[in-house]
ROPAMAR-277441 format. One record per residue (C-alpha): residue in one letter; y, x, z. Coordinates in steps of 0.2 Angstrom, whole numbers, plus 5000, padded with zeros to 4 digits. Last residue first. Example, Ala and Ser with C-alpha at 12.3 -4.5 7.8 and 13.67 -1.06 7.14 Angstrom:
+---------+------+------+------+
| residuo |   py |   px |   pz |
+---------+------+------+------+
|       S | 4995 | 5068 | 5036 |
|       A | 4978 | 5062 | 5039 |
+---------+------+------+------+
***
This chain:
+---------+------+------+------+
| residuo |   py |   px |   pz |
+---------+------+------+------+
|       X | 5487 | 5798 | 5700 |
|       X | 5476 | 5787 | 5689 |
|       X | 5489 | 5771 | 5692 |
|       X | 5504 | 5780 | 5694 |
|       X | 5498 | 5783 | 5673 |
|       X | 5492 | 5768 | 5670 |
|       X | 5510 | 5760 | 5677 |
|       X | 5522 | 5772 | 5665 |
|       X | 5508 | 5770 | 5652 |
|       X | 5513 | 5749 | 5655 |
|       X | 5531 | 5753 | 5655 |
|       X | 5529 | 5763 | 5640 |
|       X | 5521 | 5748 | 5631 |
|       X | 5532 | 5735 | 5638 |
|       X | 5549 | 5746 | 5630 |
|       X | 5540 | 5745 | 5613 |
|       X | 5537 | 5727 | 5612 |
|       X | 5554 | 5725 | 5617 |
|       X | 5560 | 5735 | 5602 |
|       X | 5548 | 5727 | 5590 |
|       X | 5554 | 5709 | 5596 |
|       X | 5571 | 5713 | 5592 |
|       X | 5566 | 5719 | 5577 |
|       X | 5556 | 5704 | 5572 |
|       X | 5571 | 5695 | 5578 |
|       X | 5584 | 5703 | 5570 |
|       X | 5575 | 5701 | 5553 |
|       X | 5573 | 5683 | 5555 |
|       X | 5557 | 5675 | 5560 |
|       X | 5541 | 5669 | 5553 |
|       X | 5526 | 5673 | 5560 |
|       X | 5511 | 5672 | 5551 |
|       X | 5506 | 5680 | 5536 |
|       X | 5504 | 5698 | 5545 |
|       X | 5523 | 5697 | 5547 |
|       X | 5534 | 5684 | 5536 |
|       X | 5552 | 5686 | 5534 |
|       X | 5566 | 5677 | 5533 |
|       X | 5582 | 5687 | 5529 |
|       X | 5597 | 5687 | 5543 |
|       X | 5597 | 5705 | 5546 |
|       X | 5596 | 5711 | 5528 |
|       X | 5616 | 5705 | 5525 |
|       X | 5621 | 5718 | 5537 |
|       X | 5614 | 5732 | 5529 |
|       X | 5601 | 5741 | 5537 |
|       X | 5603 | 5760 | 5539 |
|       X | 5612 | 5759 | 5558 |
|       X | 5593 | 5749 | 5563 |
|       X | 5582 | 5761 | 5559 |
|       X | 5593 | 5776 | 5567 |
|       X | 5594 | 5764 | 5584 |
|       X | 5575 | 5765 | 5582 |
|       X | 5574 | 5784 | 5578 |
|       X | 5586 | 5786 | 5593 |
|       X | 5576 | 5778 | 5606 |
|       X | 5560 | 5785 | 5599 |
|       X | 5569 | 5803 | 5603 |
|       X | 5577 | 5798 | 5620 |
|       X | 5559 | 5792 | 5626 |
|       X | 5550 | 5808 | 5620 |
|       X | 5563 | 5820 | 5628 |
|       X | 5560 | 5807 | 5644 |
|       X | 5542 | 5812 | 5645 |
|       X | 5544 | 5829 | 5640 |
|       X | 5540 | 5835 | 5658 |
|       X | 5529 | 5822 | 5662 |
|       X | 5515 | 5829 | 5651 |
|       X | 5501 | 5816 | 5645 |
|       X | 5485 | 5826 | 5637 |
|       X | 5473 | 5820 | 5651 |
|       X | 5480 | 5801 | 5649 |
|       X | 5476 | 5802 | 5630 |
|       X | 5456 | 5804 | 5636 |
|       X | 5446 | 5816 | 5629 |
+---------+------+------+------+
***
């Protein structure tokens, strides 16, 4: 079955404010001094802390823009 038969508009936003608040959550719990640390993902991109988590948060919002655009899409 695909994922796109099990998607329910109704929650859709309920679902968005929730990620929304776990990743604001994430972010509140880590000490100032970690944002600034060097850190290697997948052994290959080196970036502060800030920007893997910025790029974590962008990446995010792409994603439900593009199942926002799959699902008009199918429709």
């Amino acid at each position: 079955m695909d994922d796109m038969d099990n998607f329910d508009i109704s929650v859709f936003e309920t679902t968005i404010d929730n990620n929304l608040a776990t990743i604001v959550s994430i972010i509140e719990q880590t000490p100032d001094e970690k944002f600034n640390e060097e850190k290697t993902l997948f052994g290959r991109m080196t970036d502060t802390r800030t920007g893997h988590m910025l790029t974590a948060v962008y990446n995010w919002h792409v994603a439900y823009k593009t199942q926002i655009f799959l699902q008009l899409k199918s429709a």
